[in-house]
N, C-alpha and C positions, 0 to 999 in steps of 0.2 A: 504494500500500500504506500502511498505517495505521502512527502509530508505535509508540515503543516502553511500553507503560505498560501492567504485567504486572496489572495489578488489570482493567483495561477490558478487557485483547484476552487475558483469562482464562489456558486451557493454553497458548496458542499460543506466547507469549513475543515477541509483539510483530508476529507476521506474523498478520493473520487468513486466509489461507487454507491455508499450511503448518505441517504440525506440525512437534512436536520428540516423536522416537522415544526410549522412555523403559523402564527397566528394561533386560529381553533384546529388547525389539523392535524390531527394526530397521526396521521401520515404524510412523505412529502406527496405533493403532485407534481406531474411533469405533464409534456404537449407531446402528442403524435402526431404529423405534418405530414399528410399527402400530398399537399399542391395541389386542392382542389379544382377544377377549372368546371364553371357553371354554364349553362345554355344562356347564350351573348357576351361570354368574358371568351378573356383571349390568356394563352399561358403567361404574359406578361404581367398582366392585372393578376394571379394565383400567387408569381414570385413575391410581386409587391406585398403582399397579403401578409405571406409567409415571412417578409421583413416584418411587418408591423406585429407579427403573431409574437415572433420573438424577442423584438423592444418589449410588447408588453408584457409575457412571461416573465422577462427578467426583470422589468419593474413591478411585478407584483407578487414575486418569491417563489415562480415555479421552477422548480429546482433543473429538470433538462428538457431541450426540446430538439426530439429526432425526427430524422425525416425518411420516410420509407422507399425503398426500390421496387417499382412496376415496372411494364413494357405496352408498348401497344394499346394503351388507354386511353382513348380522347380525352375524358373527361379527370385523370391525374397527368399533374405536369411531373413527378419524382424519377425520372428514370433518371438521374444522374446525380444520386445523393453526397457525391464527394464534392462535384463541383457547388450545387446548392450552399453546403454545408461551409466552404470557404465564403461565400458570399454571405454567410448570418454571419460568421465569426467576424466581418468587418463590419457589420451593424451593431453588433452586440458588445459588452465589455467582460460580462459575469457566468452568464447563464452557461452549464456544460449542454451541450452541441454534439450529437452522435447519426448514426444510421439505426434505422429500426425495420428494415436492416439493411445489410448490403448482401444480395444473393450469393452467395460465395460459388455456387456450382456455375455462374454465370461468368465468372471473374477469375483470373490467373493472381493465385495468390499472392506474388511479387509484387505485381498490379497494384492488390489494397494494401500491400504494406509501405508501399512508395505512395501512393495518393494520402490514406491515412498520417503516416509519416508528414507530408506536407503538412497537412493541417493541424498535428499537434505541433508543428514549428511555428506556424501562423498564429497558433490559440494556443499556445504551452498550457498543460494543466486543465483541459477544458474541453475534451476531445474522448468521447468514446466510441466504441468499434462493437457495435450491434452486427451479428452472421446469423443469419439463417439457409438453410440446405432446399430452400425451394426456389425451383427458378423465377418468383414473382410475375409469371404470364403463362401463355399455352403454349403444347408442346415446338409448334412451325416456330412462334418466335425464341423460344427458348434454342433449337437448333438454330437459327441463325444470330444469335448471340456467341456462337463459335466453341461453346464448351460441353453440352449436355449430347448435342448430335454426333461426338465421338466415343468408343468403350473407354469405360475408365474414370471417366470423369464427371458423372452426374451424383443427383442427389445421394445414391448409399455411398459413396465416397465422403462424403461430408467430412468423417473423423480424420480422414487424412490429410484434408483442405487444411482443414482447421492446425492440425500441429506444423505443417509445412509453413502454412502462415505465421502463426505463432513463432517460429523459428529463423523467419523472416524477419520480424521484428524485435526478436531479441538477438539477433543475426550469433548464431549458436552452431549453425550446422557443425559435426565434429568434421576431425580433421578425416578425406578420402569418403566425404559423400560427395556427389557428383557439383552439388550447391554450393560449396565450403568456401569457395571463393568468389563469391556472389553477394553483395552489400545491397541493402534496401536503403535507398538514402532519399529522404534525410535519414538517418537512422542513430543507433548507438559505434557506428564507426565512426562517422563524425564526433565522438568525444557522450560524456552522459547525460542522455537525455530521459525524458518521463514518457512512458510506454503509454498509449490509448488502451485504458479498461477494454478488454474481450469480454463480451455477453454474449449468449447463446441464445436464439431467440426460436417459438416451436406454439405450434397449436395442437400436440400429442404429444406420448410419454418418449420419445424417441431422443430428441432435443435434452428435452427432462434430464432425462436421464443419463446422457454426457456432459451436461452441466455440471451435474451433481459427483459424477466420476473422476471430472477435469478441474474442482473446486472452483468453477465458475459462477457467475451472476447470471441469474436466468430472466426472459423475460417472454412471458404469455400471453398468447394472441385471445384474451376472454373474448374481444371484441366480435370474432365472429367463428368462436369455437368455445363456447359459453360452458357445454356439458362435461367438455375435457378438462377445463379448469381447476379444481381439486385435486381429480385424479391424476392429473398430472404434477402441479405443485407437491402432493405427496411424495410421487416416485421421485421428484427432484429432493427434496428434504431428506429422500429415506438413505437415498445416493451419494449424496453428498460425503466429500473426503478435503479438509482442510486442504490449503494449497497455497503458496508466496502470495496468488492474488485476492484469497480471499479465505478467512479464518472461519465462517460460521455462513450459513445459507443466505441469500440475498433474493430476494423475488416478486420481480415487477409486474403487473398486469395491465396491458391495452384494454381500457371501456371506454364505450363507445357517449359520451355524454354532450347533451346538449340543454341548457339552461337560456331562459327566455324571461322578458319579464309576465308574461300570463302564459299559461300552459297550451292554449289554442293558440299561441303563435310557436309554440315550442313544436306541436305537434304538425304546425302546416311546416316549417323547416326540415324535420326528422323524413318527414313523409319522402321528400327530395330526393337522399340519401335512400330510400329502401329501393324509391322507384328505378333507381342510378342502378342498385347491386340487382332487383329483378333481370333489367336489361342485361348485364353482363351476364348473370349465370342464364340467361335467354340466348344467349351467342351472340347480341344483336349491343354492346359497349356504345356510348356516346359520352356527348357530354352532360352535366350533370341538369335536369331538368328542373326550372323554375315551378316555387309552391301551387305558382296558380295553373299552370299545368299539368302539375303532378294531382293537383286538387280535383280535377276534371277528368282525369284519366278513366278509362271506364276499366276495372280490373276482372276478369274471371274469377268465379270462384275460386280456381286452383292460385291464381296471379293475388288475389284477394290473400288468402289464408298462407303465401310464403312472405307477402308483404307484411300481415300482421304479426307474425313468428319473428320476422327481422327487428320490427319494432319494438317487440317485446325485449328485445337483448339491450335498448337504446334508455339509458338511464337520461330522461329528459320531463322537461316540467320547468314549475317554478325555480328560482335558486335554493328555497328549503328543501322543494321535494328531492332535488337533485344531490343537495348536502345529503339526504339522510338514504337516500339511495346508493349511494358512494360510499357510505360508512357501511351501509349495512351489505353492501360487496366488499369491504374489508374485512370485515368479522366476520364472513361465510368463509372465505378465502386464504386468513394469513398475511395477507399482501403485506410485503414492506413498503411498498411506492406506489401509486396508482397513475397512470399513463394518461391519458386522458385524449382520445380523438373526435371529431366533428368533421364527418364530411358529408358537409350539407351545398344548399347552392350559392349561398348567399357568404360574401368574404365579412361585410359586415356583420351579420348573426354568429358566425363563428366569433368573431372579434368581443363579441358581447360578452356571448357566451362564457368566454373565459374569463372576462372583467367580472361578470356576475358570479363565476362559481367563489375566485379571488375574494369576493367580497360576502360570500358568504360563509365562507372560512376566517373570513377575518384578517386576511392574509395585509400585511401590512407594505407600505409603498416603500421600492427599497431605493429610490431616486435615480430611476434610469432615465 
């Protein structure tokens, strides 16, 4: 673990992977960042958004804000979480700044150890390294990503990614592996620098469970794997084996939350976001469809009852109901951190959103 120097390792106060629960929260919260992109925005207006998200996260003491890897999604601008991630760290001062995740089976691991490297150069102390083993799209474009369309290199490989990587950046290879004289730079040949936390990121026990084996920080996708939740948090807790990077279990959870100031507008917002995810798992991806659109839609029953199931996953309402929503997915869960995403259409409802959750935790202004 890294030490203690509150300017480098930003909210954390000196841990980079645990927070410190601030205001009424008795957990930290953090932002999940897709880069929304709404029906008549353009991915310009999504980036802008995505600055303004993270000014105010870190003016309002949310502890990190990551930004996820898709492909091929109208309606997300994220497929390039490193470069993103260098353009918040020049808006921002404090807030730690990661990938939630970067597809590692997508990506030649030298790759994120040189990209990520950049950015804990750029942001020392401020910078974590969210993997996950899914190619964040379908299968054509994951083949033409360059790495899943050959043997060897897809998702069950993950454990290998991941130590190859890892070894990348503590640039370790022993002496007479074929790598050994192979440097990720910026890196620790350049002289000692502070490594970006590796989380493991997974909507099943799979992830979990090399988390827990690798004494990693884990971080679960409740958001749209709600029933795996638990039972996977377990496998990770039961798994778990102390490690340099981390002494005792850590574990984050993606919900999916949106806060309003009256609950019929919360609920014409959320509605957006289901209508968005019907369309993709329909085959038929755009961009993200306006309330009053989405309000008029005429759904089938079947269209009907997988929109209402989505919704149900979507902790939204008032700011109280959404506080006591959020707590009470804490206490079902364990969670040490709660992630917190919004992908609706609107860049300002998002924006609120988080002002209002901020202020219903009591979260206080940290003068950003």
């Amino acid at each position: 673990m890294s030490g203690g120097d509150p300017v480098r390792d930003g909210l954390s106060g000196g841990d980079p992977v645990r927070g410190v629960a601030r205001g009424g929260a008795a957990l930290p919260l953090s932002v999940l960042d897709l880069v929304t992109v709404g029906e008549g925005r353009t991915a310009t207006d999504a980036l802008r958004t995505s600055v303004a998200l993270a000014r105010l996260a870190e003016d309002r003491g949310y502890h990190r804000h990551w930004v996820a890897e898709h492909h091929s999604m109208p309606g997300v601008a994220s497929s390039a979480p490193a470069v993103i991630l260098a353009h918040l760290a020049a808006h921002t001062d404090r807030i730690r700044l990661g990938s939630g995740g970067v597809m590692l089976p997508n990506h030649a691991p030298l790759v994120i150890a040189e990209q990520f490297g950049t950015l804990e150069a750029l942001a020392p102390g401020r910078i974590d390294l969210g993997l996950g083993r899914a190619p964040g799209t379908d299968g054509a474009t994951a083949a033409a990503l360059r790495r899943t369309a050959r043997a060897g290199e897809g998702a069950e490989d993950f454990p290998q990614q991941v130590a190859e990587l890892t070894r990348f950046l503590d640039d370790d290879f022993p002496d007479g592996h074929p790598y050994a004289r192979i440097h990720a730079v910026p890196g620790p040949v350049q002289g000692p620098v502070p490594r970006p936390p590796v989380w493991l990121l997974g909507s099943s026990g799979f992830s979990a469970r090399l988390a827990g084996a690798l004494g990693l920080p884990f971080a679960f996708a409740h958001h749209f794997s709600p029933r795996n939740t638990v039972p996977a948090l377990e496998i990770y807790r039961d798994s778990f084996r102390p490690s340099a990077a981390l002494d005792a279990p850590y574990a984050l959870i993606g919900v999916a939350a949106l806060a309003a100031d009256d609950e019929r507008e919360a609920r014409r917002q959320v509605l957006t976001g289901a209508l968005s995810m019907l369309r993709l798992r329909s085959g038929r991806p755009g961009l993200i469809p306006t309330p009053e659109e989405a309000e008029a839609y005429a759904f089938t029953p079947l269209e009907r009852e997988f929109a209402d199931g989505w919704l149900s996953t979507i902790v939204h309402g008032t700011p109280d109901a959404v506080r006591a929503g959020l707590d009470e997915l804490a206490k079902l869960t364990g969670a040490d951190e709660l992630m917190l995403t919004s992908n609706v259409h609107s860049g300002a409802a998002r924006l609120r959103s988080y002002e209002l959750v901020a202020d219903a935790y009591g979260l206080p202004r940290t003068g950003g």
